[in-house]
C-alpha positions as CSV (number, residue, x, y, z in Angstrom):
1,X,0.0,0.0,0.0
2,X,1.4,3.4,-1.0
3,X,0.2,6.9,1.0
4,X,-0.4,10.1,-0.9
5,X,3.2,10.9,-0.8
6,X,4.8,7.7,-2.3
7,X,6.0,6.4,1.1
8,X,4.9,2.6,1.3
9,X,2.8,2.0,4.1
10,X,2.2,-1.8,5.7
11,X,0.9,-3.4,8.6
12,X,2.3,-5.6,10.9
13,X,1.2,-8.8,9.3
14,X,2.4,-7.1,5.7
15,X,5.9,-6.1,7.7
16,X,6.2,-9.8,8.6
17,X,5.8,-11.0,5.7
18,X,8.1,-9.0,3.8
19,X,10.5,-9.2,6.2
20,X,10.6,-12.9,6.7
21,X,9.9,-12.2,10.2
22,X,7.5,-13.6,12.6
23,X,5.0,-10.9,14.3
24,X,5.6,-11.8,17.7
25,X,9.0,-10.7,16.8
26,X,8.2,-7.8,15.7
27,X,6.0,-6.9,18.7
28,X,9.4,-8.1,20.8
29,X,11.7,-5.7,19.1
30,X,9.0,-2.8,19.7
31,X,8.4,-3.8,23.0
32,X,12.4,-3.7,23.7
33,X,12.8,-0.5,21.8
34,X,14.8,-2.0,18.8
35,X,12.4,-1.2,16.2
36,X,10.5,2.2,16.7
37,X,7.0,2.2,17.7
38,X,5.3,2.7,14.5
39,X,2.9,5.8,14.0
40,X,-0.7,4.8,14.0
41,X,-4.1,5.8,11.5
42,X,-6.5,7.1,13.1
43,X,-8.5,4.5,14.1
44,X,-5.5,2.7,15.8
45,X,-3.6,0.5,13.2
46,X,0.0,0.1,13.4
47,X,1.6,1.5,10.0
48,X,5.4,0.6,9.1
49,X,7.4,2.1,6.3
50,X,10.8,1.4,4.3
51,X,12.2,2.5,7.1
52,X,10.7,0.2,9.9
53,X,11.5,-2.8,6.7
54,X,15.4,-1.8,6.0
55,X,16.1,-1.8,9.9
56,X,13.9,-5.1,10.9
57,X,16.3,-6.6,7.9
58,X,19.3,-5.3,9.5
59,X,18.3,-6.3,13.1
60,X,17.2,-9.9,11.4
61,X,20.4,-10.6,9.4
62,X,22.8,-9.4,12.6
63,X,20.8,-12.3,14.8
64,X,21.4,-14.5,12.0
65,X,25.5,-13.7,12.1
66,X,24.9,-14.4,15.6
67,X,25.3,-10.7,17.1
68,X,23.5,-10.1,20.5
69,X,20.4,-7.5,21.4
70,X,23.4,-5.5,22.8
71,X,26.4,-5.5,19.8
72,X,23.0,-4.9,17.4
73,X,21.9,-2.0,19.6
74,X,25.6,-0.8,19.4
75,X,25.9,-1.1,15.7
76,X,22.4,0.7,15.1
77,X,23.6,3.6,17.6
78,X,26.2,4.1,15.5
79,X,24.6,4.2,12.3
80,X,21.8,6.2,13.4
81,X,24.2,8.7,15.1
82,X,25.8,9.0,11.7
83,X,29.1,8.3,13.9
84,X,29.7,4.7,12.6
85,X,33.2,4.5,10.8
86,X,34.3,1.2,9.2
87,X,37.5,1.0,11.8
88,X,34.5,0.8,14.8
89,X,32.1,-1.7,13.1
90,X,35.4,-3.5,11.7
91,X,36.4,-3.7,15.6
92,X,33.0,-4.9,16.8
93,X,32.9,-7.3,14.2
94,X,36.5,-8.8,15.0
95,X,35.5,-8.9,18.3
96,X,32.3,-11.1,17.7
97,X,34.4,-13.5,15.3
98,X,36.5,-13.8,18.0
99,X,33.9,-15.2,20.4
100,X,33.0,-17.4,16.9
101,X,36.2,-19.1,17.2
102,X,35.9,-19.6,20.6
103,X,32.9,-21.4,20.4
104,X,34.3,-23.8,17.4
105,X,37.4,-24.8,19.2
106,X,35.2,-25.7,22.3
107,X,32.4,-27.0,19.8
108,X,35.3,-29.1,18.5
109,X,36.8,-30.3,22.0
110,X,33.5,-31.6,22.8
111,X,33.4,-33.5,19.4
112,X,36.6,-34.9,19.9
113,X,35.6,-36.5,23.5
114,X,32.5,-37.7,22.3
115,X,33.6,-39.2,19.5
116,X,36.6,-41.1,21.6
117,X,34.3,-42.3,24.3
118,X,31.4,-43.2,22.0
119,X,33.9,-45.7,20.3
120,X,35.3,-47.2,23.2
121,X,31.8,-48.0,24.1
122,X,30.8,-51.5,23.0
123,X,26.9,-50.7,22.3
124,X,26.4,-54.3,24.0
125,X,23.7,-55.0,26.8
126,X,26.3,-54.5,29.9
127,X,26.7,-51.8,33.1
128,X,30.2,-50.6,32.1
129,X,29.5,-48.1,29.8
130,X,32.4,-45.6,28.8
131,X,30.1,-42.4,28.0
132,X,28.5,-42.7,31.0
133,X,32.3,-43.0,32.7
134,X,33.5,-39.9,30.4
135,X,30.3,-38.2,31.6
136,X,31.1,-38.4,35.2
137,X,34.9,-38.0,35.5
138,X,36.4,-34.8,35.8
C-alpha cells in the first residue's frame, strides 16, 4: 500500500511477511525498543514504512551472524548517530568473530571427547558403559 506521498505503508502482518519475520517478533523488538513504535491511523492500526523494513532486515540478518540485542543496539547507535566509521564496526565485528572461534574450538573439544568415548563404548547389553564413565569424571 502506497500513501499520498509515495512512502509505502504496511501493517504488521504485511511487515512480517516482507521481512521474513515472525510478528511476535516484531512486537518483541517494539516492545524492547529496537524497532521504533510505528505511527498509528487514526483509528489505531500500526503502520510501518521502508524505514521500519530496512532496519527489521538489519536487526534480522545481525541475529542470523549471531550478534547479540546488545552488539546490534551498538551497531544501530552508530549508524543512526551517523558516527559509525568502518574501523569501529570492523572492531565490533573482529571482536564477535572472536567469540565465533571460541565457540568452534570448544564445539570441536567436545566433538573430539565424544567421539573417543562413544567408540570405546561397546553398544552391547552391559553396566560398564564408557560415556556414561567420560560423563562423570572430571
Amino acid at each position: 500500500m502506497t500513501d499520498h506521498e509515495g512512502v509505502t505503508v504496511l501493517t504488521r502482518g504485511q511487515l512480517a511477511r516482507a521481512t521474513g519475520c515472525n510478528i511476535e517478533t516484531i512486537r518483541y523488538y517494539e516492545k524492547i525498543a529496537m524497532l521504533p513504535e510505528p505511527p498509528r491511523t487514526a483509528s489505531g492500526y500500526r503502520i510501518y514504512d521502508d524505514r521500519h523494513a530496512i532496519r527489521l532486515r538489519f536487526i534480522l540478518r545481525a541475529r542470523e551472524l549471531g550478534f547479540s540485542i546488545h552488539d546490534i543496539r551498538g551497531l544501530l547507535e552508530l549508524v543512526e548517530g551517523g558516527r559509525q566509521t568502518c574501523a569501529e564496526v570492523k572492531g565490533r565485528t573482529e571482536r564477535h568473530l572472536a567469540g565465533i572461534r571460541a565457540k568452534l574450538a570448544d564445539l570441536e573439544k567436545m566433538r573430539q571427547v565424544l567421539e573417543t568415548a562413544a567408540a570405546k563404548c561397546s553398544g552391547d547389553n552391559v553396566p560398564e558403559c564408557p560415556i556414561i564413565e567420560t560423563l562423570t569424571s572430571a
